[in-house]
C-alpha positions in Angstrom: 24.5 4.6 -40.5 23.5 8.3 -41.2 25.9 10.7 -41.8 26.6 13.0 -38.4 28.1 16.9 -38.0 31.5 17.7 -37.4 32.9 20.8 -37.0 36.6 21.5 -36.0 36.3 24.7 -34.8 33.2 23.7 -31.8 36.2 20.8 -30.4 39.5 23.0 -29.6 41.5 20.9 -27.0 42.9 24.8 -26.5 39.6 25.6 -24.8 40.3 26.0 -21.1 36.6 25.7 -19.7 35.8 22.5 -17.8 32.6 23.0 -19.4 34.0 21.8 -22.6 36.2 19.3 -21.0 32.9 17.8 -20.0 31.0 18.4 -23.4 34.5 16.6 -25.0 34.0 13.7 -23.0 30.0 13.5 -23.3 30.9 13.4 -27.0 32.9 10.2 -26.4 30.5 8.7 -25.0 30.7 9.5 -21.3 27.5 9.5 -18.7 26.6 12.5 -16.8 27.2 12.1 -13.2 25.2 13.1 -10.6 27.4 15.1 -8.9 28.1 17.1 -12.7 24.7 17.6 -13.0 24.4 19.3 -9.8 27.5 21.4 -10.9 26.3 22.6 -13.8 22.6 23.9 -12.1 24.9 25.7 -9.7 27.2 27.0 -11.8 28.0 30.6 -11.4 26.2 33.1 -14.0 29.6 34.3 -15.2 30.0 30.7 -16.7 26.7 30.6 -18.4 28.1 31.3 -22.0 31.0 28.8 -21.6 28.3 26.1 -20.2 26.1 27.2 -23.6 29.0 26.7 -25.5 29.8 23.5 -24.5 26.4 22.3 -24.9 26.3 23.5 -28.4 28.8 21.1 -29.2 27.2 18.4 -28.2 23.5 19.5 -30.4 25.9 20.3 -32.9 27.3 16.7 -33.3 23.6 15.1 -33.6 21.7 18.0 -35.3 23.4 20.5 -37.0 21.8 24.0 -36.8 18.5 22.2 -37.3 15.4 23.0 -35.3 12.5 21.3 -35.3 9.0 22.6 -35.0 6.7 20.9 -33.2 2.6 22.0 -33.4 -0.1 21.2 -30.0 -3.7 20.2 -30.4 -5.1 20.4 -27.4 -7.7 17.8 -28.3 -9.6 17.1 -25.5 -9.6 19.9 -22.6 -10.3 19.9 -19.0 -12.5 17.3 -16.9 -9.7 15.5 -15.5 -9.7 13.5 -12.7 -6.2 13.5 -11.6 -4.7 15.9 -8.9 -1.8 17.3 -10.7 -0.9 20.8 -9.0 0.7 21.9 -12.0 -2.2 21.4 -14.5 -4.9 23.6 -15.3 -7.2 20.8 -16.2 -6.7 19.4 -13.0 -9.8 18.8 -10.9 -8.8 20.6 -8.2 -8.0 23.9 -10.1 -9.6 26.5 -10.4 -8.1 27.7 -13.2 -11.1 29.4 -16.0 -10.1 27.3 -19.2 -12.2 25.7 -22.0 -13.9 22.5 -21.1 -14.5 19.8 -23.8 -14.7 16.4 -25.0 -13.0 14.8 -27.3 -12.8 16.8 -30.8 -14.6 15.0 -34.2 -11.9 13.6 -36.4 -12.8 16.4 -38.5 -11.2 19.0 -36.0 -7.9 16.8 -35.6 -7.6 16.6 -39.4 -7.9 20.3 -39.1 -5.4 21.2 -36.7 -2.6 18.4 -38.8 -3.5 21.0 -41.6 -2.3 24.4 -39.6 0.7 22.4 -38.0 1.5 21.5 -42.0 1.3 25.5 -42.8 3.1 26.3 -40.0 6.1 24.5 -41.0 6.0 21.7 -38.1 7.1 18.1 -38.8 5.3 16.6 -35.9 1.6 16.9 -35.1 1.2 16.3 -31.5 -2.6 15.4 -30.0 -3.1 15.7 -26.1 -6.0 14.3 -24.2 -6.9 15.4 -20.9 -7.5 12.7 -18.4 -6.4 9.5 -16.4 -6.5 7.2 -19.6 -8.3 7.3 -22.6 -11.5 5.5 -23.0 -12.5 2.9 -25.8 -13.9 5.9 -27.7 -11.1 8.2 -28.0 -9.2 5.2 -28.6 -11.1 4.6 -31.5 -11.5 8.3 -32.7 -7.9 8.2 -32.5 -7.3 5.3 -34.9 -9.8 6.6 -37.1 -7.9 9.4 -37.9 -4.2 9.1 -37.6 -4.0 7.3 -40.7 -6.0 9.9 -42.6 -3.2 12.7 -40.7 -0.3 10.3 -42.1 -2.1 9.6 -45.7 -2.6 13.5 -46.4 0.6 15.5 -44.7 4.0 15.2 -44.1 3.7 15.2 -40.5 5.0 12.2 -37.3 1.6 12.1 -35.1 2.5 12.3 -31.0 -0.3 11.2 -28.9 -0.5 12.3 -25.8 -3.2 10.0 -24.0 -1.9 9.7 -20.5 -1.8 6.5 -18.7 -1.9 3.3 -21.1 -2.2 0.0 -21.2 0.4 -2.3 -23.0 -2.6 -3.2 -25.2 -3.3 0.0 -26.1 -0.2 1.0 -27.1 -0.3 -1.7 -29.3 -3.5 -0.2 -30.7 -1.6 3.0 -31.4 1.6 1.5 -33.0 -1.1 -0.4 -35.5 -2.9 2.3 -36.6 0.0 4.7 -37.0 1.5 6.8 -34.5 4.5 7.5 -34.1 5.3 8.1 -30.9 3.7 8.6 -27.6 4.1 11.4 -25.1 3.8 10.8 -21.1 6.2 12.9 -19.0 7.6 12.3 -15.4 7.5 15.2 -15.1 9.6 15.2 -12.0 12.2 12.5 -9.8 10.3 9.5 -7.9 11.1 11.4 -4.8 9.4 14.5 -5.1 6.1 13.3 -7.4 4.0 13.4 -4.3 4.1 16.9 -4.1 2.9 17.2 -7.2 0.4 14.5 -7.4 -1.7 12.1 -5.3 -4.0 10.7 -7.6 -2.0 8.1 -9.6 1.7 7.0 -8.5 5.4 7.8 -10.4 5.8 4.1 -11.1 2.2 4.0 -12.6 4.2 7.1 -15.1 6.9 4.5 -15.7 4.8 1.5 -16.2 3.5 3.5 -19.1 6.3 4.3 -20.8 7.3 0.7 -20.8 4.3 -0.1 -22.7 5.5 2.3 -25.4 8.9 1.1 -25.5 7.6 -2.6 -25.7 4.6 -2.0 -28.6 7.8 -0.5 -30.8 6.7 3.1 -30.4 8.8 6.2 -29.8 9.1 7.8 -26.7 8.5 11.3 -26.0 8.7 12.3 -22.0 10.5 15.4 -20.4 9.1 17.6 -17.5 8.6 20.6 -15.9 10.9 22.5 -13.9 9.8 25.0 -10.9 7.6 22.8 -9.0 9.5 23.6 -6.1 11.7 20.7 -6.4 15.2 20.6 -5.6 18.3 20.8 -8.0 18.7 17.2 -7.3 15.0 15.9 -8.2 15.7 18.2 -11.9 19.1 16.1 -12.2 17.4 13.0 -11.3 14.6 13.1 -13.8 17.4 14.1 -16.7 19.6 10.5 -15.5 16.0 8.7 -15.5 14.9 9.7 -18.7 18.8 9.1 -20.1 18.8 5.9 -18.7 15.2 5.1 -20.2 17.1 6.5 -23.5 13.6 8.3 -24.6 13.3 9.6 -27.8 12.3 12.8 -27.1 12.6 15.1 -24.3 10.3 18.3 -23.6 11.4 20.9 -21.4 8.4 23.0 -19.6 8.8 25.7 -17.4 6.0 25.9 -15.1 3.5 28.8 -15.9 1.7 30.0 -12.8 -1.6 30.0 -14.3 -3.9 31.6 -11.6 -6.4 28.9 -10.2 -3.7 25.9 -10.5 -2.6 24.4 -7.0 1.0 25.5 -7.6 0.6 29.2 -8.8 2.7 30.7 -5.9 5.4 28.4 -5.7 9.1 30.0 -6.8 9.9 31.8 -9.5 12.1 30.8 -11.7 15.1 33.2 -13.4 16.5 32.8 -17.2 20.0 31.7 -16.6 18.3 29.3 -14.6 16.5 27.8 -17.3 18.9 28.0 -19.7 21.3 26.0 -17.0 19.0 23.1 -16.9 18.4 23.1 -20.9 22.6 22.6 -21.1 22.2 19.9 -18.2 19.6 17.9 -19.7 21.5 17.9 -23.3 24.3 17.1 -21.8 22.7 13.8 -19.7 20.9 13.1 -23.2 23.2 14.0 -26.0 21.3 12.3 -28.9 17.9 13.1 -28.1 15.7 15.6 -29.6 15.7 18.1 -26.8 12.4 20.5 -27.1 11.6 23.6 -25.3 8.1 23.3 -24.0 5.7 25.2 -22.4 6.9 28.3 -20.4 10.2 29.5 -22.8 8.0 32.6 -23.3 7.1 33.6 -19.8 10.8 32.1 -18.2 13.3 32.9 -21.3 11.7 35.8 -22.1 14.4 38.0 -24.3 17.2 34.8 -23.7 15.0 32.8 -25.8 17.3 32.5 -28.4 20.1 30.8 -26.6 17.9 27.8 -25.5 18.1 26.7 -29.0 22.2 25.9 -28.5 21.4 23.1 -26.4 18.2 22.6 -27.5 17.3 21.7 -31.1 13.3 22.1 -31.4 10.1 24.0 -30.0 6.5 24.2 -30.3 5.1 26.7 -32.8 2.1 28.2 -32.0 0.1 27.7 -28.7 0.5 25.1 -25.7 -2.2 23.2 -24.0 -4.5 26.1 -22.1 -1.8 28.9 -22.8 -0.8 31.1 -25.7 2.5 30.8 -27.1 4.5 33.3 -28.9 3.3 34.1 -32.7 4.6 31.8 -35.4 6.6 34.6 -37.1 8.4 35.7 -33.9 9.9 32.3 -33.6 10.6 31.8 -37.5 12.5 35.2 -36.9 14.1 33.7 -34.0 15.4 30.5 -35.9 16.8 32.8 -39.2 18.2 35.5 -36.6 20.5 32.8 -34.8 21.8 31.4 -38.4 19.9 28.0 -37.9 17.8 26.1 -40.2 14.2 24.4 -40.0 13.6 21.2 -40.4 11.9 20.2 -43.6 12.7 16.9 -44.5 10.2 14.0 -43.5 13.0 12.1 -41.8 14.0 12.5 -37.7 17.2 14.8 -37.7 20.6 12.1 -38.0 21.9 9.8 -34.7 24.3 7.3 -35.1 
């Protein structure tokens, strides 16, 4: 069993705040509620620093002050076929992006090199479209072992929907994990999307599960949703007990189906960060796209309940410089992760 944090000081039974009531009990082993999760989205502002506390106990238990960095290839962009009103690669946006095929293993090796240099520990590949054919498929297995063989780094493939035999294809030729998000609750994903169905989402993530992968799948908040589809998709994904859970704040990119809906506010943000630690205590809890354009100058405290980021840019957006959020980490007293190894669970 690997070794955990403990720190006397983060679990005073003195503390009045329900908030750590609630973190108390989370760390014994107790499941968010629906009708917490809902409280904690609606809490008032004047209770987000008790609420960021409380989450911070529970990162604190699993990771330390650790964060890890995560780096995005966006390795295949544009040209899909799906409907997705949050995606700039959509084919129904309109959205002025880059448009390619898949990159030579050459260019992948590449971009494993600048995540290396950039201090990230996993090296995650994203491919536009419904499902990869036979030929990314194979690129892919061409190079992940040469990634693995040459840098220190987990390799993430984001592919979209897979087969169970595909899966099995990555598992054998080295990934680590695989990315697919829900992005949303059952209820609301056909608001979002009409091309391919939520289960079809869950079907995939099975197949991970079942070829001995890990799972990485989050989603993005400010899709117009309710409070209760956000608490839904953080039981589902709890439930699921995924691996890895990405955060993304939805960035109005102009041309994408959904660039007018709601905006979203900080304390906001940060209110869903502490809910979806809280439903997911052990997970590796990432803030994704958006922490830039949503967080703006609260930034920092999404890294109390959250214990990793991407460095450098996102899919068809720019994200903040590398130094900024290396500041960021050694400004709040935390630590990057350097190791090889996933940060400690029991």
């Amino acid at each position: 069993m690997t070794s955990v944090h403990e720190d006397p000081n983060l679990s005073n039974n003195s503390i009045p705040s329900p908030w750590h009531e609630l973190a108390g009990r989370v760390l014994k082993g107790h499941e968010l509620t629906a009708e917490e999760g809902l409280a904690i989205l609606r809490s008032d502002d004047r209770e987000l620093l008790d609420l960021l506390a409380a989450a911070y106990r529970v990162r604190y238990r699993w990771f330390g002050n650790r964060v890890r960095l995560n780096f995005l290839i966006n390795a295949k962009s544009g040209m899909c076929s799906e409907d997705c009103g949050y995606c700039s690669q959509s084919k129904i946006s309109k959205a002025d992006i880059p448009k390619y095929n898949l990159l030579e293993p050459e260019e992948i090796l590449d971009g494993a090199r600048l995540a290396h240099q950039r201090k990230a520990k996993t090296y995650c590949i994203v491919i536009s479209g419904r499902r990869p054919s036979e030929r990314e498929m194979d690129i892919i297995a061409r190079v992940v072992p040469r990634i693995k063989s040459t840098y220190d780094l987990k390799v993430c493939v984001s592919p979209g929907l897979i087969t169970p035999e595909q899966a099995v294809q990555l598992k054998e030729c080295g990934v680590n994990r695989v990315n697919h998000n829900l992005n949303t609750s059952r209820r609301f994903y056909p608001h979002i999307c009409t091309t391919h169905a939520y289960q079809d989402r869950l079907d995939t993530l099975h197949a991970v599960r079942n070829a001995g992968l890990e799972i990485c799948s989050g989603g993005i908040v400010g899709l117009g949703e309710e409070d209760e589809d956000v608490v839904e998709l953080a039981m589902r994904l709890a439930k699921l007990a995924v691996d890895v859970v990405p955060v993304n704040f939805l960035i109005p990119i102009p041309g994408i189906a959904l660039e007018n809906v709601r905006r979203l506010n900080p304390r906001y943000c940060l209110k869903v960060l502490a809910l979806v630690r809280l439903a997911n205590p052990k997970c590796e809890l990432r803030i994704a796209g958006g922490r830039e354009v949503h967080l703006g100058s609260l930034q920092p405290l999404g890294l109390y309940p959250a214990n990793g980021i991407f460095i450098g840019d996102y899919l068809t957006t720019k994200g903040q410089s590398a130094d900024d959020d290396y500041r960021m980490i050694e400004a709040l007293g935390f630590e990057i992760v350097v190791e090889g190894a996933e940060a400690p669970r029991e």
